[in-house]
DRENDO-1510 file (C-alpha; in Angstrom, 1 decimal, always signed):
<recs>
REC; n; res; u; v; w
REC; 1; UNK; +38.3; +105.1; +103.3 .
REC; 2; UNK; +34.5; +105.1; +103.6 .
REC; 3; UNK; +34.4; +104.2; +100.1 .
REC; 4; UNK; +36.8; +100.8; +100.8 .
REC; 5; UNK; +34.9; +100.1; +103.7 .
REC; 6; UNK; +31.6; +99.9; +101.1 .
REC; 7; UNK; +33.5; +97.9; +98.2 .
REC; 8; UNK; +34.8; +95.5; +101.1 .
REC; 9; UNK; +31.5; +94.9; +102.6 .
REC; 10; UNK; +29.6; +94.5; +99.6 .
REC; 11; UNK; +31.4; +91.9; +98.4 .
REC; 12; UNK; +30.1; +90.0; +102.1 .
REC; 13; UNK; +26.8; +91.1; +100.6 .
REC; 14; UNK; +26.4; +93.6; +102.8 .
REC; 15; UNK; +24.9; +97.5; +102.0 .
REC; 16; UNK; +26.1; +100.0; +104.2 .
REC; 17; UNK; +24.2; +102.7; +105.3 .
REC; 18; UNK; +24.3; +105.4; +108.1 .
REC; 19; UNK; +26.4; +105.9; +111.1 .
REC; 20; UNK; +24.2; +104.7; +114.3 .
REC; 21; UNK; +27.0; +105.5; +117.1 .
REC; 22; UNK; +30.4; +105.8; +117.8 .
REC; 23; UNK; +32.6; +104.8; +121.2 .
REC; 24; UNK; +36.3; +104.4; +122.0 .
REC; 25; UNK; +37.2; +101.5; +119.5 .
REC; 26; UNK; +35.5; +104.1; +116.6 .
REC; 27; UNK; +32.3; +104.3; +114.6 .
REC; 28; UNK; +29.0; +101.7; +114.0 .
REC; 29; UNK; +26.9; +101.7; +111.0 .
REC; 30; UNK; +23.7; +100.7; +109.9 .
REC; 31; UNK; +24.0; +97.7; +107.2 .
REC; 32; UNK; +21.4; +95.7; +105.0 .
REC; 33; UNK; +22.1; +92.2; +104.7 .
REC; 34; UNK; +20.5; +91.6; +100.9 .
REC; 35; UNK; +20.6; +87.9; +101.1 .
REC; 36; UNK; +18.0; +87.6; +104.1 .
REC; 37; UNK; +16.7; +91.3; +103.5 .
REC; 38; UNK; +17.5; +92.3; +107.3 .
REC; 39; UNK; +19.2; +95.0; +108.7 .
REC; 40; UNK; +22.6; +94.6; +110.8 .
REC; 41; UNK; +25.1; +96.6; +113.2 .
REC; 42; UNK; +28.7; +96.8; +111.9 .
REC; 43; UNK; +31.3; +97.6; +114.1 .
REC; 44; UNK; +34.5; +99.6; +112.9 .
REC; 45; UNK; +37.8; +100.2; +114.6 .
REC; 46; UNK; +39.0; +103.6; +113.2 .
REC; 47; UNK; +38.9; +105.3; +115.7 .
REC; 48; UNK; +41.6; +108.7; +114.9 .
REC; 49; UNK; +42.3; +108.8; +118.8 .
REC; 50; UNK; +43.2; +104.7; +118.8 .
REC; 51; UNK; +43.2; +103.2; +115.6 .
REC; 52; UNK; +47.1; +102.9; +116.4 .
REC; 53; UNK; +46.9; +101.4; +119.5 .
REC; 54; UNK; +47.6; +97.4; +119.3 .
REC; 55; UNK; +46.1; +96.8; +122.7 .
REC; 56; UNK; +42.9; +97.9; +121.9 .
REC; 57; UNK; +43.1; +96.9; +118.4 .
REC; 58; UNK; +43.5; +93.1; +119.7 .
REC; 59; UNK; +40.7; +93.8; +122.5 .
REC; 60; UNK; +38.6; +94.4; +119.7 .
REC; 61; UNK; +39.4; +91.8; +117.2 .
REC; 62; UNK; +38.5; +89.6; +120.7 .
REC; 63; UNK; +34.5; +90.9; +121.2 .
REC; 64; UNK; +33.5; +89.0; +118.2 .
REC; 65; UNK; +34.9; +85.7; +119.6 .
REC; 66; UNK; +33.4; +86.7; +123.3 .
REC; 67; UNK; +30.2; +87.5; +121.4 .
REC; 68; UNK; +30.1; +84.4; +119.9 .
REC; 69; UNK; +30.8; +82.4; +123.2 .
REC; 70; UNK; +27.6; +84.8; +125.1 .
REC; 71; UNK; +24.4; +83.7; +123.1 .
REC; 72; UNK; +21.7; +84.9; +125.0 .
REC; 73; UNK; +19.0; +87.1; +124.5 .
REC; 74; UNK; +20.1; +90.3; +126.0 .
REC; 75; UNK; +23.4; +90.3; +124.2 .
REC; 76; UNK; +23.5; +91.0; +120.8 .
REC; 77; UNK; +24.7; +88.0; +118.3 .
REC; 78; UNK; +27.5; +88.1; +116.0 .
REC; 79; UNK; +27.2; +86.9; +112.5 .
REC; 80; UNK; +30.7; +87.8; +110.8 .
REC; 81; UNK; +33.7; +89.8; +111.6 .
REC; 82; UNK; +36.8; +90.2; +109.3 .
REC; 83; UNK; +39.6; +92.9; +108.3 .
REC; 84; UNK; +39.3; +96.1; +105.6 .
REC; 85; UNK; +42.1; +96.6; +103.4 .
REC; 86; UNK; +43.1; +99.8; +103.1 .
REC; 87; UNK; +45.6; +101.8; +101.6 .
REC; 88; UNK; +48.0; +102.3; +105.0 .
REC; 89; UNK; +46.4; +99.5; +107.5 .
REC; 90; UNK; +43.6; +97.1; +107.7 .
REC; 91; UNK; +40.5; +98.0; +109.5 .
REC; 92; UNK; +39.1; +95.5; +111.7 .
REC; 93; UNK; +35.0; +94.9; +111.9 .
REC; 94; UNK; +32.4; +92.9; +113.5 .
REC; 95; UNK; +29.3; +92.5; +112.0 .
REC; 96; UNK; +25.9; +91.8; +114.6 .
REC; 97; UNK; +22.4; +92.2; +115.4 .
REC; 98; UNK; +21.0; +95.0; +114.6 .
REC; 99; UNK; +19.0; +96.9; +117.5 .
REC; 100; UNK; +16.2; +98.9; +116.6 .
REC; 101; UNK; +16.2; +101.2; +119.4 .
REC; 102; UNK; +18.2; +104.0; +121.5 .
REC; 103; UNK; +21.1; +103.5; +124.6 .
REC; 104; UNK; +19.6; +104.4; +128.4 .
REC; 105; UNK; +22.0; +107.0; +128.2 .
REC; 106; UNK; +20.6; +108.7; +125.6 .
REC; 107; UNK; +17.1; +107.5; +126.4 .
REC; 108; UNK; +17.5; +109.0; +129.9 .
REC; 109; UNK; +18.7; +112.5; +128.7 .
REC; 110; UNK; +15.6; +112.9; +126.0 .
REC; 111; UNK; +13.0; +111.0; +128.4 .
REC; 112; UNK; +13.9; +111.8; +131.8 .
REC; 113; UNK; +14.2; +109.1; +134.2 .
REC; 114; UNK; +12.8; +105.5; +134.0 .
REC; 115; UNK; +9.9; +104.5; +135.7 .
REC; 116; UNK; +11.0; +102.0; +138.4 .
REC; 117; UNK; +9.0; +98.5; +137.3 .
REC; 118; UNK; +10.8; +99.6; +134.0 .
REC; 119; UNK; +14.1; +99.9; +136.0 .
REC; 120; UNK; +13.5; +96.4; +137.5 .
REC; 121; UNK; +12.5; +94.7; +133.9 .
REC; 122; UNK; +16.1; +96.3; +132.3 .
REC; 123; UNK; +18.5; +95.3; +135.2 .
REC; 124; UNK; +16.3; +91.2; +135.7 .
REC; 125; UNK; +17.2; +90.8; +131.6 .
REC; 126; UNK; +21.2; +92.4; +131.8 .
REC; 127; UNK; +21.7; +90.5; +135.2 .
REC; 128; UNK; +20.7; +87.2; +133.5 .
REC; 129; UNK; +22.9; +87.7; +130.5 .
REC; 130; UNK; +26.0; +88.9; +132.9 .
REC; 131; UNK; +25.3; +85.1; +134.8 .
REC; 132; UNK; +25.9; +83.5; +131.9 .
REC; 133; UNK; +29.0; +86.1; +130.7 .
REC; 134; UNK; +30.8; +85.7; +134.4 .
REC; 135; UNK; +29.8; +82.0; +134.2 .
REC; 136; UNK; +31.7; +81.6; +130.8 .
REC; 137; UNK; +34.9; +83.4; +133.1 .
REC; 138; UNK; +34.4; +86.8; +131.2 .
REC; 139; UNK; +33.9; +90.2; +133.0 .
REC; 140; UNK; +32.8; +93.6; +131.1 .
REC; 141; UNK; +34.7; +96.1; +132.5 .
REC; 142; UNK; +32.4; +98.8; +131.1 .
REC; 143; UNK; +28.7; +98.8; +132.2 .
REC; 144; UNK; +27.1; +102.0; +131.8 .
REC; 145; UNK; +24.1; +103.5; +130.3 .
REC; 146; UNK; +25.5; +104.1; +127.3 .
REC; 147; UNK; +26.1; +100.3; +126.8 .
REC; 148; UNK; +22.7; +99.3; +127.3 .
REC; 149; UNK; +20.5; +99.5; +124.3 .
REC; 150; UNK; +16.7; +99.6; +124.9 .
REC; 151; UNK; +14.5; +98.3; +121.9 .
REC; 152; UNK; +11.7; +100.0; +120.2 .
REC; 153; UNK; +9.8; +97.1; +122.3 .
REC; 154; UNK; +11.2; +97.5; +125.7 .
REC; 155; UNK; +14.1; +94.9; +125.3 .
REC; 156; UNK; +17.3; +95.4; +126.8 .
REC; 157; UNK; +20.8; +94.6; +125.5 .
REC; 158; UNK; +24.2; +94.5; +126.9 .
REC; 159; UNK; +26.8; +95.5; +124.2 .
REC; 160; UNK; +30.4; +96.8; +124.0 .
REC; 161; UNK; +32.4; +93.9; +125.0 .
REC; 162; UNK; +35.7; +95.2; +123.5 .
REC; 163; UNK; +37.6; +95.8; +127.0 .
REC; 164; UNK; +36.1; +92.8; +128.3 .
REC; 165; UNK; +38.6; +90.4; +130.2 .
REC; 166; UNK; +38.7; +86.8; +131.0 .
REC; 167; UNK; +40.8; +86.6; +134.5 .
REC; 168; UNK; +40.0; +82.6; +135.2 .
REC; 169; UNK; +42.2; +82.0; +132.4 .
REC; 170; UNK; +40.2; +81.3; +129.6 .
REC; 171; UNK; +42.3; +80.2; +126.2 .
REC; 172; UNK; +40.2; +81.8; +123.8 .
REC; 173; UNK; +40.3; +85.1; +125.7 .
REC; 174; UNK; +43.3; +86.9; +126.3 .
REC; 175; UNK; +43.6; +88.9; +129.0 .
REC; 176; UNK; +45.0; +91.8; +126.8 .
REC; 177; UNK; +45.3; +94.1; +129.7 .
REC; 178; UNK; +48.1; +95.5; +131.3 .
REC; 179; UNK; +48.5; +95.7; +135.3 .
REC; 180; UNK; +48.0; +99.8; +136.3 .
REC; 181; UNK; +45.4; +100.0; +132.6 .
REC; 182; UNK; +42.7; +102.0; +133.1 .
REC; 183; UNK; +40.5; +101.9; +130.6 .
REC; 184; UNK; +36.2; +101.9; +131.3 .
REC; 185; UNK; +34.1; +104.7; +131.9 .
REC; 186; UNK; +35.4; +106.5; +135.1 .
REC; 187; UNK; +32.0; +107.7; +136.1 .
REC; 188; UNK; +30.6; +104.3; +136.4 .
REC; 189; UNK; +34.0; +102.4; +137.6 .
REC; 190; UNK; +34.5; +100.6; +140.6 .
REC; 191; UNK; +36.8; +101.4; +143.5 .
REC; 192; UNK; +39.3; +98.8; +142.6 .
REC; 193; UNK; +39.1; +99.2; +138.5 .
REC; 194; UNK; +40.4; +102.8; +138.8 .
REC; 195; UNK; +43.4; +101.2; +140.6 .
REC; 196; UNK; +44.1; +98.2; +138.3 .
REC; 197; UNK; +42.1; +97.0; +135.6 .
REC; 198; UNK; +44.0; +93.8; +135.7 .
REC; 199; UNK; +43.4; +92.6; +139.3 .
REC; 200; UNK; +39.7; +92.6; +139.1 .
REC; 201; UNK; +36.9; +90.3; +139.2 .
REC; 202; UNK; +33.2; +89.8; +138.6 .
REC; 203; UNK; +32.0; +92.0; +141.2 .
REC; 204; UNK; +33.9; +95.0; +139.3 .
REC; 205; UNK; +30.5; +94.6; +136.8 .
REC; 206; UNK; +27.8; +94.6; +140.2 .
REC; 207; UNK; +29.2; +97.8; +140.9 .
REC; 208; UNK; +29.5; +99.3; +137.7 .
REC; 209; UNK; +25.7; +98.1; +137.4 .
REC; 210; UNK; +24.7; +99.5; +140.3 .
REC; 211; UNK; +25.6; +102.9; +139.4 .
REC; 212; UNK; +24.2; +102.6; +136.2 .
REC; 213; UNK; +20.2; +102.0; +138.0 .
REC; 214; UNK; +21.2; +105.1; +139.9 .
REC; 215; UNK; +21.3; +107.4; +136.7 .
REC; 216; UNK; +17.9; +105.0; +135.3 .
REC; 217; UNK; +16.4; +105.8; +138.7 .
REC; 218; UNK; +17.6; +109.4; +139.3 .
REC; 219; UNK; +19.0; +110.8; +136.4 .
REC; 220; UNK; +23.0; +111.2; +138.4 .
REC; 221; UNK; +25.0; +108.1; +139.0 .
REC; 222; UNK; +24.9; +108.9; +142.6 .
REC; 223; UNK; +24.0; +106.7; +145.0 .
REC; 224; UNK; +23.0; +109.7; +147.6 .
REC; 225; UNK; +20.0; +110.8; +145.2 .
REC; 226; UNK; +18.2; +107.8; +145.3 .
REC; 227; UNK; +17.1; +109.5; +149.1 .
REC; 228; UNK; +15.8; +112.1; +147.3 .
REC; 229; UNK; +11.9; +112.2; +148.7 .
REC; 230; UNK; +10.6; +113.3; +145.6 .
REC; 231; UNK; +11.8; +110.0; +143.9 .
REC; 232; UNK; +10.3; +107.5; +146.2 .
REC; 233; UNK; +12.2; +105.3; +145.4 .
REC; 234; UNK; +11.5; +101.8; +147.1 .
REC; 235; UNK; +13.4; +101.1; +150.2 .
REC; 236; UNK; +14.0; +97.7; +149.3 .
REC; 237; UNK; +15.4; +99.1; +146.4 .
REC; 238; UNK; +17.5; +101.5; +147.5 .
REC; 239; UNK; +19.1; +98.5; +149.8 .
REC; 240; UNK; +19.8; +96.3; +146.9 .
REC; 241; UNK; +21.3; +99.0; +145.0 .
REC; 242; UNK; +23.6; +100.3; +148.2 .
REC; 243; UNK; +24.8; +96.6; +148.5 .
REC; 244; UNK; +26.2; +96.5; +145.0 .
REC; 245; UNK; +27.6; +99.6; +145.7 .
REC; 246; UNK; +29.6; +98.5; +148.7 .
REC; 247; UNK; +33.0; +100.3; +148.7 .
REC; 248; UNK; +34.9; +96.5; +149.9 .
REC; 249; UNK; +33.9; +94.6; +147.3 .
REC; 250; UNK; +33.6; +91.6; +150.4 .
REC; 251; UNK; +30.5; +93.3; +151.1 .
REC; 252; UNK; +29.1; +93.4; +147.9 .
REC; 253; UNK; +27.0; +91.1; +146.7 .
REC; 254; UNK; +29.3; +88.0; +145.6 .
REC; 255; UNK; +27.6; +87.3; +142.0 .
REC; 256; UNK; +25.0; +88.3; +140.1 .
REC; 257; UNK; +22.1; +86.1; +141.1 .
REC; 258; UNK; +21.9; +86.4; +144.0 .
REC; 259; UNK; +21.0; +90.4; +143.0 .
REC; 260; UNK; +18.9; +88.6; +140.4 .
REC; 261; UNK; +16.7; +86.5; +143.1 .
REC; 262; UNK; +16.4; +90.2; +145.3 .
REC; 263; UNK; +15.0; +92.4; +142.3 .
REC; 264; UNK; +12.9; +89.1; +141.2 .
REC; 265; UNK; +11.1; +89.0; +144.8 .
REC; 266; UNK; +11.1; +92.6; +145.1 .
REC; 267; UNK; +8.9; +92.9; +141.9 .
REC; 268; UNK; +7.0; +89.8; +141.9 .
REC; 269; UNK; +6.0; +89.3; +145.6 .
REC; 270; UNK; +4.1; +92.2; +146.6 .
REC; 271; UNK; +7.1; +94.3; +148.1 .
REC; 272; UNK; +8.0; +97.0; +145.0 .
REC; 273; UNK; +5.4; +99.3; +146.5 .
REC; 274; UNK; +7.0; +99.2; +150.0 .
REC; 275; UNK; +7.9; +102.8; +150.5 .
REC; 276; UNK; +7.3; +103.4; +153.9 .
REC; 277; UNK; +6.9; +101.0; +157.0 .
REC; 278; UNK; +4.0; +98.9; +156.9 .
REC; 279; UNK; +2.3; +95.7; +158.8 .
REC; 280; UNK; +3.8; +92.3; +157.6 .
REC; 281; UNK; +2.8; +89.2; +157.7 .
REC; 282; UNK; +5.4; +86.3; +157.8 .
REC; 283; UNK; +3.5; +82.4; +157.1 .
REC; 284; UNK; +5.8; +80.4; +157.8 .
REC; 285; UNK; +4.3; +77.9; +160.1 .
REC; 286; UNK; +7.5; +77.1; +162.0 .
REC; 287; UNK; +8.5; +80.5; +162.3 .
REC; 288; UNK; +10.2; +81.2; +165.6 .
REC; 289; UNK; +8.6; +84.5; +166.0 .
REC; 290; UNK; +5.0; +83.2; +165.3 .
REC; 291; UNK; +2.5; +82.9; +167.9 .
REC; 292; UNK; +3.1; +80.0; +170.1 .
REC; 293; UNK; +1.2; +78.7; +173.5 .
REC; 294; UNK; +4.3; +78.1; +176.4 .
REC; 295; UNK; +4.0; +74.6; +175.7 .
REC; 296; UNK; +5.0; +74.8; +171.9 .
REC; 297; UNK; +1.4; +74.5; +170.0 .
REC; 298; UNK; +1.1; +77.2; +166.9 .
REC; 299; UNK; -0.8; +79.7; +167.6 .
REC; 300; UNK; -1.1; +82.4; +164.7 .
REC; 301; UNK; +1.4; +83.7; +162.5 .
REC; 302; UNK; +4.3; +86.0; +162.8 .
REC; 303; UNK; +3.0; +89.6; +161.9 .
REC; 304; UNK; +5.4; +92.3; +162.2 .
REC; 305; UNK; +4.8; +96.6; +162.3 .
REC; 306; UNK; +6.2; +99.3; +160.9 .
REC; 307; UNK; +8.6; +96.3; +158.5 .
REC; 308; UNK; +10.0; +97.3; +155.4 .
REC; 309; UNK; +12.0; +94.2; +155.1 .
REC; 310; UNK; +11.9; +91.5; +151.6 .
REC; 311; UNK; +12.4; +88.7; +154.2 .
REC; 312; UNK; +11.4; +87.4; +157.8 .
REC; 313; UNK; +14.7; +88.1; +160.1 .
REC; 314; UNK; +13.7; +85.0; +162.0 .
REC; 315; UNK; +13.3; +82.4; +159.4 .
REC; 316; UNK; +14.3; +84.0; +156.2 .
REC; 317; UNK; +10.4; +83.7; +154.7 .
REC; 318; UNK; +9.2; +86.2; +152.3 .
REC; 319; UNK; +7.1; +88.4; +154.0 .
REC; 320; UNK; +3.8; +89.7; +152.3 .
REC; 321; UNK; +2.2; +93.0; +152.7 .
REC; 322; UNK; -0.9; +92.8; +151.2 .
REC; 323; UNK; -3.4; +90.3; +149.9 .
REC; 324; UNK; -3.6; +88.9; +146.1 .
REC; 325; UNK; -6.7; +91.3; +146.1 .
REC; 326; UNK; -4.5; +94.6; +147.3 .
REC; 327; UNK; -6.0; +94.9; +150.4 .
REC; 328; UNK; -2.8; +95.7; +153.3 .
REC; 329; UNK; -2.1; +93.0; +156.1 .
REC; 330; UNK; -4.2; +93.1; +158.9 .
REC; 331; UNK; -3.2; +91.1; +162.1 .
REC; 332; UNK; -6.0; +89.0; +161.2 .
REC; 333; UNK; -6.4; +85.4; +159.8 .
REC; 334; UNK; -8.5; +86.1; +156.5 .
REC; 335; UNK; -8.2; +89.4; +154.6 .
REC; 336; UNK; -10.3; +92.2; +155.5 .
REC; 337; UNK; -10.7; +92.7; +151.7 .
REC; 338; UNK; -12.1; +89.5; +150.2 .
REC; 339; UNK; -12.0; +87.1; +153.4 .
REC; 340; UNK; -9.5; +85.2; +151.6 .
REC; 341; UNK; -7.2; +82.8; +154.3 .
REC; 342; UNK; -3.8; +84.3; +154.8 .
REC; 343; UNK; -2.4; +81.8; +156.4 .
REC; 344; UNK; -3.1; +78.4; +158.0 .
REC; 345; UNK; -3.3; +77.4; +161.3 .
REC; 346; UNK; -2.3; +73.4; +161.6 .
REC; 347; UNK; -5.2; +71.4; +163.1 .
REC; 348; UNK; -5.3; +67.5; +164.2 .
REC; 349; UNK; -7.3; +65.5; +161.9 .
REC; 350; UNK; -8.6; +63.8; +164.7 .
REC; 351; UNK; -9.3; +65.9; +167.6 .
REC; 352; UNK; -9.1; +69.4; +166.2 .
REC; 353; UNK; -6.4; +70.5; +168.3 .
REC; 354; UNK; -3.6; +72.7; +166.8 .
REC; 355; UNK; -0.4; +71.3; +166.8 .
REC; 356; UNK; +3.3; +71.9; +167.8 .
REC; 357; UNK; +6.2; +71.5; +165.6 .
REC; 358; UNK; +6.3; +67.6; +166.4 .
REC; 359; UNK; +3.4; +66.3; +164.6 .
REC; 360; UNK; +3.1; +69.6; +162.1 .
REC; 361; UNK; +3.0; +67.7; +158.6 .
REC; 362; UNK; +2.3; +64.6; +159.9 .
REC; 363; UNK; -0.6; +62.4; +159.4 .
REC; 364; UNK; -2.4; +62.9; +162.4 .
REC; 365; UNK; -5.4; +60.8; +161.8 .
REC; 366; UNK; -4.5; +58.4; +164.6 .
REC; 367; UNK; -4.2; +61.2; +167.0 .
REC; 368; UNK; -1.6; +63.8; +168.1 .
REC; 369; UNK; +0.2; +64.6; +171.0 .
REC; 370; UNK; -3.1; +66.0; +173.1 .
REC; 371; UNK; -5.4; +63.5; +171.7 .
REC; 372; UNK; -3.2; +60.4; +172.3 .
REC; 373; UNK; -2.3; +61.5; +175.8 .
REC; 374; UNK; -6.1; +61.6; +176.7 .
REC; 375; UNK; -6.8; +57.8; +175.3 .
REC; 376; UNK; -3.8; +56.9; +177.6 .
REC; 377; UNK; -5.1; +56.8; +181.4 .
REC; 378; UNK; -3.1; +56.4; +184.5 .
REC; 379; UNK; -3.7; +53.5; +185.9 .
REC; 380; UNK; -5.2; +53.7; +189.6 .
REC; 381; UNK; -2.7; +52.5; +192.9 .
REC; 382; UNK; -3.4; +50.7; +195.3 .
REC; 383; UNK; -3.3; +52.8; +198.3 .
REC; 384; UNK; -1.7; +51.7; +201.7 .
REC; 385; UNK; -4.3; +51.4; +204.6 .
REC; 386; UNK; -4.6; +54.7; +206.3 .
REC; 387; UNK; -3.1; +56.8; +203.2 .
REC; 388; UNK; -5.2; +59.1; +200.9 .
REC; 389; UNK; -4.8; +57.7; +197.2 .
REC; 390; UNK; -2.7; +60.1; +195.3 .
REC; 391; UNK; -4.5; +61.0; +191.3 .
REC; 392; UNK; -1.8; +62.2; +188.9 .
REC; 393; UNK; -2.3; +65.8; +188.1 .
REC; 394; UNK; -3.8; +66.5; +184.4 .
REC; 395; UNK; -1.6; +67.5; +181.8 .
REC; 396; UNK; -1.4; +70.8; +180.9 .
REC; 397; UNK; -2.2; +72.1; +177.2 .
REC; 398; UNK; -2.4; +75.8; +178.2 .
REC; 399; UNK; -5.5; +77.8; +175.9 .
REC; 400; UNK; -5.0; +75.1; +173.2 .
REC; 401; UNK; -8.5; +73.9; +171.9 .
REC; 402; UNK; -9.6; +70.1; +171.3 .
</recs>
């Protein structure tokens, strides 16, 4: 048969090579495209377990027209696909991108596991390419390790859509699936997908993905081993992951991004290193928790102890940690590192004064509240013979400076 699958694919112009992997739908091999002198993937369904099933012969003749509809660049392209004759059946294929690299599975079991800004990079680039797949009404079904492939330059790819499903009704996806199938990986499934694979939707693959960072992160899909001490693993990391793990997939997070936006600020804003609680510094001007004078002028802003929060519980601000120069939050103004301002305090252009919510933004060269309410003088009474004359008592700004 090997020698028909070579006759058949040379005359596509492509060389055959060695095997690079193997899954449910059967073997991969290594190809050379002579006419552009590149190497490619090509995907065979000969499987001796399932090369007789016609349910997940027709899932796979599918991934190379749900490849096709996915372009982005964590999912591998498709070029061609097409059928082997041979002598008793035809042998489906789908020819792709080649990846020069290893699965996480694998990766993990050779290496250990994955440094955690590593951990963050892989799950930001297979989160983006599952928005667009879930956005085209197509869900995976099989997220695991073993279906991420990790470049020889750190790049990850999503691949293995053959059980993938299309449950908003897409024409050009069948759904192929059966209510009370069970096919997927049942170490990384969710809750609901080991009951029906049919009656399932998007937030089957937040699950599945969140047990796949657990074995990245702690070499065991098991959510309780991301506690392990020895790991330090984030806190705020641990939370996001536990979220897409929730059991009722109400309290899961509803679609990718919004996972996507959580790792992004963990990583980018100063919060990965959060391990254990810290001083915070929230710099929102109007938040409700910042310091504030009993008459409602801004004071200071909102620091917080002992926080391990991504976000302000009062206003929904990020909260920072540290200074752009390293150097931990202080309940100071400037940094105690470089004296850089950490946040502002709103002052009236014209008096100096700070300023309440009213007239924060504003143009206040013509005066705010405390300025304007000096230029404007009672005017004196005329007093009845025999009466004391009555002044109106000053207005009272509290502490607030002019």
């Amino acid at each position: 048969m090997l020698d028909e699958y070579s006759i058949h694919l040379k005359r596509q112009g492509f060389e055959l090579l060695e095997d690079i992997g193997s899954g449910l739908s059967g073997k991969t091999k290594k190809a050379k495209q002579n006419s552009l002198e590149r190497f490619v993937a090509v995907k065979f369904f000969d499987s001796v377990f399932n090369r007789n099933n016609k349910e997940l012969k027709k899932k796979f003749k599918r991934e190379a027209f749900i490849l096709a509809e996915v372009q982005h660049p964590a999912i591998p392209y498709v070029i061609t696909h097409g059928e082997v004759k041979c002598e008793y059946d035809s042998v489906p294929y789908i020819v792709m991108e080649y990846i020069d690299g290893t699965n996480l599975e694998d990766y993990v079991q050779k290496n250990g596991v994955i440094d955690q800004r590593q951990v963050i990079t892989i799950a930001t680039q297979i989160l983006d390419a599952l928005s667009l797949v879930h956005a085209k009404g197509i869900i995976h079904r099989d997220i695991k390790p073993s279906n991420i492939m990790l470049s020889s330059s750190g790049h990850a790819y999503l691949i293995d859509f053959s059980i993938g499903c299309a449950p908003s009704g897409n024409p050009k996806f069948t759904r192929a699936t059966r209510t009370g199938d069970h096919l997927g990986s049942v170490e990384y499934m969710s809750p609901e997908q080991s009951v029906d694979m049919k009656n399932i939707d998007n937030r089957t693959d937040i699950y599945s993905l969140g047990l796949t960072l657990c074995k990245l992160l702690t070499g065991t899909p098991t959510p309780k081993a991301l506690d392990k001490p020895e790991l330090s693993v984030p806190y705020a990391l641990r939370n996001v992951i536990n979220k897409a793990l929730e059991y009722e997939v109400s309290n899961r997070y509803q679609n990718v991004n919004d996972i996507l936006r959580e790792l992004k600020s963990i990583s980018g804003a100063g919060h990965f290193a959060i391990n254990t609680p810290s001083k915070a510094l929230c710099s929102n001007l109007k938040c409700p928790d910042a310091q504030w004078s009993p008459n409602g002028f801004y004071k200071g802003a909102n620091f917080i102890d002992n926080c391990i929060d991504i976000h302000c519980t009062s206003c929904g601000d990020k909260l920072i940690y540290q200074c752009k120069c390293g150097y931990p939050i202080a309940e100071t103004r400037f940094c105690g590192g470089c004296g850089s301002e950490l946040f502002k305090v709103p002052e009236c252009s014209s008096c100096g004064s700070y300023l309440n919510k009213q007239y924060m933004g504003k143009d206040t060269s013509k005066g705010c509240s405390k300025c304007l309410s000096k230029r404007v003088q009672p005017q004196p009474q005329q007093a009845n013979w025999g009466q004391l004359q009555q002044q109106p008592a000053p207005m009272d700004f509290d502490d607030i400076p002019f």
